[in-house]
C-alpha positions as CSV (number, residue, x, y, z in Angstrom):
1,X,141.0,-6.5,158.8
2,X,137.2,-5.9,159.1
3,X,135.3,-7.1,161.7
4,X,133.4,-10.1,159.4
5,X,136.8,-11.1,158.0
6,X,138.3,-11.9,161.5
7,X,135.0,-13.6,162.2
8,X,135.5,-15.7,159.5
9,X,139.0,-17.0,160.0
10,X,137.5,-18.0,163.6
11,X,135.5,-20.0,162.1
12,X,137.8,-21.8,159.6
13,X,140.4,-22.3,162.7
14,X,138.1,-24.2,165.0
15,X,136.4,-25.7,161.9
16,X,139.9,-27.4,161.3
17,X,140.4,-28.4,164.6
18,X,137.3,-30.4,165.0
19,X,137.3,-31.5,161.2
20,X,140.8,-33.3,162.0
21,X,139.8,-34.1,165.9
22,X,139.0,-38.2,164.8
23,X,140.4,-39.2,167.3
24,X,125.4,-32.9,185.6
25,X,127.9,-35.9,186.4
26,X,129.1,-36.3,189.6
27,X,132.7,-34.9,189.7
28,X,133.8,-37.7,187.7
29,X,131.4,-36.8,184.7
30,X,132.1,-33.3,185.1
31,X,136.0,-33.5,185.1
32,X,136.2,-35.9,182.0
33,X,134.0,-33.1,180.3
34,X,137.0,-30.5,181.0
35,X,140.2,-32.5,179.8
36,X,138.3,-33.6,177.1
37,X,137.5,-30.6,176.1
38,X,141.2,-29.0,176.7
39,X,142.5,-32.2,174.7
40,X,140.5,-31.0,171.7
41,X,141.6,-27.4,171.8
42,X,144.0,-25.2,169.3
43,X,147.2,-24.8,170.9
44,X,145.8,-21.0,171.3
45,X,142.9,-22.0,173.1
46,X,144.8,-24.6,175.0
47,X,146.7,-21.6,176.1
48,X,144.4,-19.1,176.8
49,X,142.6,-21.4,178.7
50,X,145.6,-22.3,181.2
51,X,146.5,-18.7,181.5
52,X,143.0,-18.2,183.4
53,X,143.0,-21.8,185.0
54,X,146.7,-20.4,186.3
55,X,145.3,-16.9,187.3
56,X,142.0,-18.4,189.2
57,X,144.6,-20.9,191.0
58,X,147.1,-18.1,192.3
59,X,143.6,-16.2,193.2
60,X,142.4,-19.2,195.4
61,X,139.3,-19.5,193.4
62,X,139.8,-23.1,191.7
63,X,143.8,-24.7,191.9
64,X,143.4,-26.7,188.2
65,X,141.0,-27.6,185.7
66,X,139.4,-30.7,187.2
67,X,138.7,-28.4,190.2
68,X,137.3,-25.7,188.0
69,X,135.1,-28.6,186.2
70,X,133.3,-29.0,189.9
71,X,133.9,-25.6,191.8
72,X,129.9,-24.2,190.6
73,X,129.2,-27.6,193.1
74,X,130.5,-26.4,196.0
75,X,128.7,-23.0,195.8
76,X,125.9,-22.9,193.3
77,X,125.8,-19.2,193.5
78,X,129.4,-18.7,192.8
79,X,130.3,-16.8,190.1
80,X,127.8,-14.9,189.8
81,X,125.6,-18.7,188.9
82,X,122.4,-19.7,190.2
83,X,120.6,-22.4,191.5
84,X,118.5,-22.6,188.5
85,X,121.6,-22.8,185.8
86,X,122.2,-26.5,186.3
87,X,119.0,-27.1,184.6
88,X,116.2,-26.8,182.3
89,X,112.9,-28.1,183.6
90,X,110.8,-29.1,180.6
91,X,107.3,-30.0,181.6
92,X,108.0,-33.4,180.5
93,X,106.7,-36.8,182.1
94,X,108.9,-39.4,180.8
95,X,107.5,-41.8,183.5
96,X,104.7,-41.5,180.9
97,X,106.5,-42.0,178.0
98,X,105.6,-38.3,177.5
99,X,108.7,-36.1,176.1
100,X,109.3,-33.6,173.0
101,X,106.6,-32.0,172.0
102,X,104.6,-29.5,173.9
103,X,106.6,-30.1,177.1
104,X,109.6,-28.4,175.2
105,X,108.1,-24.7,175.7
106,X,110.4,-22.9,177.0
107,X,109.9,-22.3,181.2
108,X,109.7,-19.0,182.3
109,X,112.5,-19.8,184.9
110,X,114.8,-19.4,181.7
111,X,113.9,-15.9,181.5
112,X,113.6,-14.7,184.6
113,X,116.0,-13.7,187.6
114,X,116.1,-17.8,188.8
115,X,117.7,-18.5,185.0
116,X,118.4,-21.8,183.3
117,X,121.0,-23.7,182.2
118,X,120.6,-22.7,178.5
119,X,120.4,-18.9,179.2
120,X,123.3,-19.2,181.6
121,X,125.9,-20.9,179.0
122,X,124.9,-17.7,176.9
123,X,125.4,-15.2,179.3
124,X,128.8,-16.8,180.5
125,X,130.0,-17.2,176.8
126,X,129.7,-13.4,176.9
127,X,131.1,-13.2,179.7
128,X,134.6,-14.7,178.8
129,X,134.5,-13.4,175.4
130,X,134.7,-10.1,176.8
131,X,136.7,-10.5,179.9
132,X,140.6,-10.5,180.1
133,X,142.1,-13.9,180.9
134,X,143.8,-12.8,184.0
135,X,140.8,-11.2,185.4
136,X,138.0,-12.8,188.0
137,X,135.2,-12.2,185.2
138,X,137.2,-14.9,182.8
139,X,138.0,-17.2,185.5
140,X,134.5,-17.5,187.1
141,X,132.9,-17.8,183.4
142,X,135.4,-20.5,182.3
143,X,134.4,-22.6,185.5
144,X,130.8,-22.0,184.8
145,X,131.1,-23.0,181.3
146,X,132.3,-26.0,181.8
147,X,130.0,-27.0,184.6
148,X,126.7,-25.7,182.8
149,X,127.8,-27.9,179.5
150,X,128.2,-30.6,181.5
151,X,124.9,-30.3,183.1
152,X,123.1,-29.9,180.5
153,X,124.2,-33.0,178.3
154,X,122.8,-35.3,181.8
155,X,119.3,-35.8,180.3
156,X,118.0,-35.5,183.8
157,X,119.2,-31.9,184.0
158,X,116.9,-31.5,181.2
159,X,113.7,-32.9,182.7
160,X,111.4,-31.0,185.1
161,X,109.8,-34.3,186.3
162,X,110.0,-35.2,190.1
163,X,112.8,-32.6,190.6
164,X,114.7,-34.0,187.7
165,X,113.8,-37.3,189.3
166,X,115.5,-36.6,192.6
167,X,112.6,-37.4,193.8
168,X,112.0,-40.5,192.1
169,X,113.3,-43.5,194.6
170,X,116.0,-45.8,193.1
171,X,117.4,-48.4,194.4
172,X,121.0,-49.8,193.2
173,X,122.7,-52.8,194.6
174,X,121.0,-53.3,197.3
175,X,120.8,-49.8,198.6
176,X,118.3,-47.0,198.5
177,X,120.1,-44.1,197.3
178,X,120.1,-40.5,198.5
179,X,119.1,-38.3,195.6
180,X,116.6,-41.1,194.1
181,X,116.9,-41.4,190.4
182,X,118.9,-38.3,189.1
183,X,121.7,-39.3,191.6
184,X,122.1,-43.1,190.2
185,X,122.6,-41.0,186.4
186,X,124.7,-38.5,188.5
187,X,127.4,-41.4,189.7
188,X,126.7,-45.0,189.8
189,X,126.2,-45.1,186.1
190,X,129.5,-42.9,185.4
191,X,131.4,-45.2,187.0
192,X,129.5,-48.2,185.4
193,X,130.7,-46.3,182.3
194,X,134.1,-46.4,183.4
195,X,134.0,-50.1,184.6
196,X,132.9,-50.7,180.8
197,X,136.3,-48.9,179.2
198,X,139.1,-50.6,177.6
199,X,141.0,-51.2,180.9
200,X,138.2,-50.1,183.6
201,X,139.7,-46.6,184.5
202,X,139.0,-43.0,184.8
203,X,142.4,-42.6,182.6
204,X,141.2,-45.4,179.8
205,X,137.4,-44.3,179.3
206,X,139.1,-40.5,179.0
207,X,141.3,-41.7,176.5
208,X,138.0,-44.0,174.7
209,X,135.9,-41.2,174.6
210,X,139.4,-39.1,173.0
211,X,139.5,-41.8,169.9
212,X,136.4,-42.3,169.2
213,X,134.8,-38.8,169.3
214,X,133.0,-37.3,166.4
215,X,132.2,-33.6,166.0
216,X,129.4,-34.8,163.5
217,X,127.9,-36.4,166.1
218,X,127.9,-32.9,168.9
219,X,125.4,-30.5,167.0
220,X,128.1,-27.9,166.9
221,X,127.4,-25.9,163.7
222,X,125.4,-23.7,165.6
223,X,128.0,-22.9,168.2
224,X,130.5,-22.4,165.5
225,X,128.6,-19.9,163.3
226,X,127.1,-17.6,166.2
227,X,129.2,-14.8,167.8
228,X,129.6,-15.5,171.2
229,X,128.6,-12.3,173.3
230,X,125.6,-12.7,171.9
231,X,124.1,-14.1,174.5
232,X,120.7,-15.1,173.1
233,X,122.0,-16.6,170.3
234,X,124.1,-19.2,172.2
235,X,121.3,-19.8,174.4
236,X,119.4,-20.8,171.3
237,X,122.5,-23.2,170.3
238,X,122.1,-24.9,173.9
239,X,118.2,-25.1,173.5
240,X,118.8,-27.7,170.8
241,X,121.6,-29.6,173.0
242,X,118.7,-29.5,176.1
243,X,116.2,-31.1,173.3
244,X,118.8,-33.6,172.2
245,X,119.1,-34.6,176.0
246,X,115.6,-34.5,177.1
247,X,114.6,-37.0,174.5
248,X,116.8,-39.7,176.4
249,X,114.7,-39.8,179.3
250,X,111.8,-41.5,177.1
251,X,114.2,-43.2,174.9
252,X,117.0,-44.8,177.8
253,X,116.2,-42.8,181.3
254,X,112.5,-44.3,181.6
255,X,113.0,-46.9,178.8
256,X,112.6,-50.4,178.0
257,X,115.6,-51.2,180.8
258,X,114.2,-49.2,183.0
259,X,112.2,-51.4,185.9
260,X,110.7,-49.1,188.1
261,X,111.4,-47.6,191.6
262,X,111.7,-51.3,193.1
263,X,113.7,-52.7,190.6
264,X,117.3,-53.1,191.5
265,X,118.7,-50.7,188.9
266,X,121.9,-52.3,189.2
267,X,121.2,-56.2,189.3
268,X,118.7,-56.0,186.9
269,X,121.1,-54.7,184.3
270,X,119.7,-51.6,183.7
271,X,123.6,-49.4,184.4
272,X,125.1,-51.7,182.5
273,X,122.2,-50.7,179.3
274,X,122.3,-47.5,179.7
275,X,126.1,-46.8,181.1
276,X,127.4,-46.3,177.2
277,X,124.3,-43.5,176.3
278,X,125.9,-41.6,179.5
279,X,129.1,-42.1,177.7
280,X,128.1,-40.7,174.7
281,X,126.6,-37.7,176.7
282,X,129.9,-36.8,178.2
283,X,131.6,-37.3,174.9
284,X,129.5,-34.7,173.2
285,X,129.3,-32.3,176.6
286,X,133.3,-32.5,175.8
287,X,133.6,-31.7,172.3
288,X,130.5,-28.5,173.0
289,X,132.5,-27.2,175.2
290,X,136.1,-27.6,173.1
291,X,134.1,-26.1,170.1
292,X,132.5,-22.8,172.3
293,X,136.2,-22.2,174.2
294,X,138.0,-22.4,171.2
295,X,135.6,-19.6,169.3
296,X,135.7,-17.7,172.2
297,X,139.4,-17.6,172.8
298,X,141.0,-17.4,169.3
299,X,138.3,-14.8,168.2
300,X,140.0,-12.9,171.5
301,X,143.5,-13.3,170.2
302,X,142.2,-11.9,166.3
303,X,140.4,-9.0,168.1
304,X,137.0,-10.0,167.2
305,X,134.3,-10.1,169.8
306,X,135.6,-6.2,170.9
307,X,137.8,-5.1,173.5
308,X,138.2,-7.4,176.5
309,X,137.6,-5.9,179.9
């Protein structure tokens, strides 16, 4: 079988997956991102993707996917990760209403040693594509995957503004939070998410977001046509999930709901506005990263992306 051949049938098999599949966080955000995304995978890439989960575990690097799903938190140079991949900081100013646009040139952090989040999901999709599972390589790149995706569908991972508006001072029932802004997105409106689910739990907004996805609505034709050790091509896929994100920060971040950095962002209503765009977010950070795993690993089990290291 030549090489284009076995690239096709990956296609068609994670096509079908995701053509059937109806149905930056804080840790929360982050870990809802992973079992989503392990819910929507092939039974090959659901089992390729414990196999490393199970070597990384007996290796004491991460003990199960949740972990995995926050493990680039606890040391942001881990794996081989930097600082700089959480994020993408567009010269935005959506305190302005200013975003798209000009501010969407692409910073020279992405290309340089510091990295971004875009250019670090395509040099980690290499990464695994060419590692074995059972190897360090795999099981560093499969946390980072997961964590980078994540990040990047929390708008204010995408926004260079006031640190991605760390530094912007929020205040949320009753109490001046740590981390301004960015943290508020980061936690108290995940769990306003939550609060909003069918029974107001981590386990029923999973299960929600599980019904109710759409792969129409996750951008992933990109992700699904481009080989995935090649690294600048995947980063160009991200680029358009980092312009879908940054667009939110006018539209829902800074918008109409917003009141400003004395408003009570939690009695004023503005979680409970904006709780189901974060939803949405995490629901298409889940079905990315099911759609990029599942290329990866099943074009590994037809022999396509080269021999594994």
């Amino acid at each position: 079988m030549t090489t284009s051949n076995k690239t096709l049938l990956v296609l068609m098999a994670v096509l079908a997956v995701f053509v059937s599949s109806a149905t930056a966080w804080g840790a929360k955000g982050h870990q809802i991102v992973a079992e989503l995304a392990h819910s929507n995978l092939l039974p090959t890439a659901q089992r390729t993707v414990d196999t490393i989960v199970s070597f990384a575990a007996a290796q004491g690097i991460y003990a199960n996917l949740t972990d995995a799903a926050v493990y680039p938190d606890r040391n942001r140079t881990a794996g081989g990760g930097t600082f700089g991949s959480h994020f993408i900081n567009y010269a935005d100013r959506p305190d302005q209403g200013k975003c798209g646009g000009d501010a969407l040139a692409i910073p020279a952090d992405c290309n340089g040693d510091k990295g971004c989040v875009t250019t670090a999901i395509g040099k980690f999709s290499r990464q695994l594509a060419l590692s074995t599972p059972k190897s360090v390589e795999a099981a560093n790149a499969l946390a980072l995957l997961i964590h980078y995706i994540g990040d990047l569908s929390q708008p204010l991972h995408d926004s260079g503004f006031a640190l991605g508006s760390n530094q912007v001072n929020a205040t949320y029932n009753g109490q001046l939070m740590g981390g301004g802004l960015h943290r508020v997105w980061d936690v108290e409106i995940v769990d306003t998410a939550i609060a909003q689910s069918s029974e107001g739990t981590y386990e029923s907004f999973l299960d929600d977001l599980t019904w109710t996805a759409n792969p129409l609505d996750a951008d992933l034709w990109c992700i699904l046509v481009t080989d995935p050790t090649n690294a600048a091509g995947i980063s160009k896929c991200t680029t358009q999930w980092a312009v879908q994100a940054e667009a939110l920060n006018c539209k829902t971040v800074y918008g109409p709901k917003y009141g400003g950095v004395s408003a009570d962002l939690k009695a004023t209503g503005y979680a409970d506005a904006v709780a189901p765009v974060a939803a949405r977010q995490i629901q298409r950070a889940g079905l990315r990263l099911s759609a990029l795993l599942s290329k990866i690993t099943i074009g590994q089990a037809l022999g396509a992306w080269g021999k594994a290291k």
